[in-house]
One Martini backbone bead per residue (centre of mass of N, CA, C, O) as a GRO file, in nm:
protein
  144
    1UNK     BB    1   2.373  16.783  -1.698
    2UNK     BB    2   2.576  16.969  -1.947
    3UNK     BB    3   2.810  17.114  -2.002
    4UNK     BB    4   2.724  17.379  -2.226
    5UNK     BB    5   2.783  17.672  -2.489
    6UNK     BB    6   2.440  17.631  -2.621
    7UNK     BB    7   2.134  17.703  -2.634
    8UNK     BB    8   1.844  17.662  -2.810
    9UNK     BB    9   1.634  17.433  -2.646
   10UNK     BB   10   1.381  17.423  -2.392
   11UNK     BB   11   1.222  17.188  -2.153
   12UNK     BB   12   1.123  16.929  -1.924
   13UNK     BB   13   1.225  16.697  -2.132
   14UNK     BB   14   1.454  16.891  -2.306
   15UNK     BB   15   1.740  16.941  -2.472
   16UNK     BB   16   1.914  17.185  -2.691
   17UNK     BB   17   2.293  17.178  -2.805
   18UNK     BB   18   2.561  17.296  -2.783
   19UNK     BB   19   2.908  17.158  -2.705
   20UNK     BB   20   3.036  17.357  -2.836
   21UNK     BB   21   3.175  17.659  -3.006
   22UNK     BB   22   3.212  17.512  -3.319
   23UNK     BB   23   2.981  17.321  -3.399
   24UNK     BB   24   3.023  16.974  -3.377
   25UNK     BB   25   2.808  16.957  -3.123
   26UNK     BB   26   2.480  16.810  -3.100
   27UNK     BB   27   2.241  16.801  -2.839
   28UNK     BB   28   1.994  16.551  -2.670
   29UNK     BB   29   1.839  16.598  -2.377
   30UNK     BB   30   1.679  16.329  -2.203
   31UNK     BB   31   1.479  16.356  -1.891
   32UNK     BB   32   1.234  16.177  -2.014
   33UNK     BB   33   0.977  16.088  -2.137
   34UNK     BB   34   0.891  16.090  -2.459
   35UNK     BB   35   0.708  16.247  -2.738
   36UNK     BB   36   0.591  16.310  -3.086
   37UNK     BB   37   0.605  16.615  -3.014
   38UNK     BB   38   0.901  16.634  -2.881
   39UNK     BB   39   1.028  16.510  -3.122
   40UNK     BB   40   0.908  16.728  -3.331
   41UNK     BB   41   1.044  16.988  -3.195
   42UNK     BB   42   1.370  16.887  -3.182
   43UNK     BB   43   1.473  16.745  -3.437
   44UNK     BB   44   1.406  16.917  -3.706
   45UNK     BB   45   1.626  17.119  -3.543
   46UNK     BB   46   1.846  17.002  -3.538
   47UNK     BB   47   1.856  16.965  -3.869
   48UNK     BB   48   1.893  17.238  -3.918
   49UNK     BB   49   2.093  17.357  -3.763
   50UNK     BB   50   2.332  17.150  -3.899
   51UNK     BB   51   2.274  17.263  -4.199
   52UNK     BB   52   2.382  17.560  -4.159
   53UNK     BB   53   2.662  17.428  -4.125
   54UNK     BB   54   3.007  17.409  -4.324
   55UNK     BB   55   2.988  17.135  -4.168
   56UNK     BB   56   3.072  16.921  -3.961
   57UNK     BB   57   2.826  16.686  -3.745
   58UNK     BB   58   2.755  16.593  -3.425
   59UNK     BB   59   2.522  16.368  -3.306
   60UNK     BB   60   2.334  16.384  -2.979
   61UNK     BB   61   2.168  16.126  -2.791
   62UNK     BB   62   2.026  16.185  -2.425
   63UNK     BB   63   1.986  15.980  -2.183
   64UNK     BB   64   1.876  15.991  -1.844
   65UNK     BB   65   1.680  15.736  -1.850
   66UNK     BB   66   1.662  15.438  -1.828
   67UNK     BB   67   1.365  15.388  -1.921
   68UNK     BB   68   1.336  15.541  -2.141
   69UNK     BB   69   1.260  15.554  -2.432
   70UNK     BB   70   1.345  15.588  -2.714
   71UNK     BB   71   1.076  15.601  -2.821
   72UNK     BB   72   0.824  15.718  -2.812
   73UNK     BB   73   0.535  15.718  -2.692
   74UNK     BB   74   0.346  15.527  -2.923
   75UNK     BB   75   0.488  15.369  -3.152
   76UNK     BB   76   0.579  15.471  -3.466
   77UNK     BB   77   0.691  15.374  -3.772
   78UNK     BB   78   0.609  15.603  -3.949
   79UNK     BB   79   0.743  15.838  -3.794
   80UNK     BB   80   1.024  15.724  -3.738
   81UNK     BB   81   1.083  15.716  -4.045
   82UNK     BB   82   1.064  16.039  -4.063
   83UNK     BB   83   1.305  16.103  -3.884
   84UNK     BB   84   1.532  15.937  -4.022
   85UNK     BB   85   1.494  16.113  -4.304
   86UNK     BB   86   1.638  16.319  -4.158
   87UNK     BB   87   1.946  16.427  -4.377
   88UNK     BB   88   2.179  16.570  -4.294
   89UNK     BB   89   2.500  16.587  -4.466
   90UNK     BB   90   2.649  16.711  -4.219
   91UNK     BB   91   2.615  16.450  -4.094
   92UNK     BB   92   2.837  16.208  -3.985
   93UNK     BB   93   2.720  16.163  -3.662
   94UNK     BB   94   2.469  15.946  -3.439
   95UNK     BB   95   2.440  15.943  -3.095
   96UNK     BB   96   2.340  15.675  -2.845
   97UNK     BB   97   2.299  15.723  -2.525
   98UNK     BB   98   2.302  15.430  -2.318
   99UNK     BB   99   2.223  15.176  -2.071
  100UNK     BB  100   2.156  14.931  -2.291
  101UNK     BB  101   2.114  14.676  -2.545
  102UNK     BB  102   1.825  14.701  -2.659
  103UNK     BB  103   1.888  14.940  -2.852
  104UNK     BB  104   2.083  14.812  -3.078
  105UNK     BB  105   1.875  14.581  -3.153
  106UNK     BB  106   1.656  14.727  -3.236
  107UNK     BB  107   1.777  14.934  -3.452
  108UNK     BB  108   1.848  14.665  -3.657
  109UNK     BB  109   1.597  14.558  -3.698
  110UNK     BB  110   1.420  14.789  -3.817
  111UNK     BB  111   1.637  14.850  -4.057
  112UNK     BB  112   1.552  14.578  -4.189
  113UNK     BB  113   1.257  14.595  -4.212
  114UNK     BB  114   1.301  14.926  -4.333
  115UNK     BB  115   1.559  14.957  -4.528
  116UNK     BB  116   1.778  15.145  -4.336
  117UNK     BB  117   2.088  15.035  -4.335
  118UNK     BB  118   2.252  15.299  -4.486
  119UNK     BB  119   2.170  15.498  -4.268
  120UNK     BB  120   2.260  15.352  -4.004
  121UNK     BB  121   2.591  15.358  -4.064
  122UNK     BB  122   2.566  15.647  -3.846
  123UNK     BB  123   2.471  15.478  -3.613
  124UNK     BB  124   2.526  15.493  -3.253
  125UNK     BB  125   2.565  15.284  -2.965
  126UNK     BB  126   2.664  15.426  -2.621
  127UNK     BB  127   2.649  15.377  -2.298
  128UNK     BB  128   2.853  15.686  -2.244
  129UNK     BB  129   2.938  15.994  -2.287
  130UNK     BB  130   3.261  15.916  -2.343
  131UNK     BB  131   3.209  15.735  -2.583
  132UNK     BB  132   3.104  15.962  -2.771
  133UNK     BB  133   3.334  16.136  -2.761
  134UNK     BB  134   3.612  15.923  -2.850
  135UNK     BB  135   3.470  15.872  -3.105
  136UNK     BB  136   3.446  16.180  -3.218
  137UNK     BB  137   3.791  16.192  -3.181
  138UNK     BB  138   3.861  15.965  -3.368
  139UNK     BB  139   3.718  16.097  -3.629
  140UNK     BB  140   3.838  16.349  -3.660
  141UNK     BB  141   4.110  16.201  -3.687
  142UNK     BB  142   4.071  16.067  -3.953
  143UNK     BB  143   3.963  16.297  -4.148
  144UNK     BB  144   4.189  16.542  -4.090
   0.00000   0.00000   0.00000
């Protein structure tokens, strides 16, 4: 698990929490397999809560289980277009922390099957939470 800020919600399958006091980086570290109902507990609260914010936020999904899928348990691309298509504006970058190539491939295909290519294009997906940590500040120090 990561030090992290502030706590907003956790679970056994997830924790969602501020990673800065400044709360422009918000985490969903997922700690095994989750379903539908965790994500639709989770997202729907990240995005709200990024929402709220009066600046930009980037937005990190923290998969701690290698095997963990990245969509939940009974994949359904219907839901998961429903949760694609939650687009707080001030959520400036969306990082994938995985430790696999093939979530880059299917998000990829995915976009392409499903009109998402625009949204997508703020979607990252990243080896290692340091990796998502320098492209943050890479950004950051762009924006100006």
């Amino acid at each position: 698990m990561l030090e992290v800020a502030e706590v907003l919600k956790q679970s056994e399958v997830f924790r969602l929490s501020w990673f800065d006091q400044e709360k422009t980086i918000i985490v969903l570290e997922i700690f095994r397999p989750w379903t539908w109902e965790d994500a639709f507990a989770s997202v729907p609260l990240l995005n709200q809560t990024v929402e709220q914010q009066p600046h930009a936020v980037y937005s990190v999904y923290h998969y701690y289980v290698k095997s963990s899928a990245l969509l939940p348990h009974g994949s359904n691309l219907t839901k998961l277009r429903r949760l694609l298509e939650l687009d707080p504006p001030n959520e400036r970058l969306v990082f994938f922390v995985r430790q696999d190539v093939l979530t880059t491939r299917l998000m990829n295909a995915l976009s392409s099957a499903y009109g998402l290519s625009q949204l997508m294009k703020k979607y990252r997906f990243v080896m290692s939470w340091q990796e998502a940590l320098e492209q943050i500040e890479a950004d950051k120090a762009q924006a100006g």
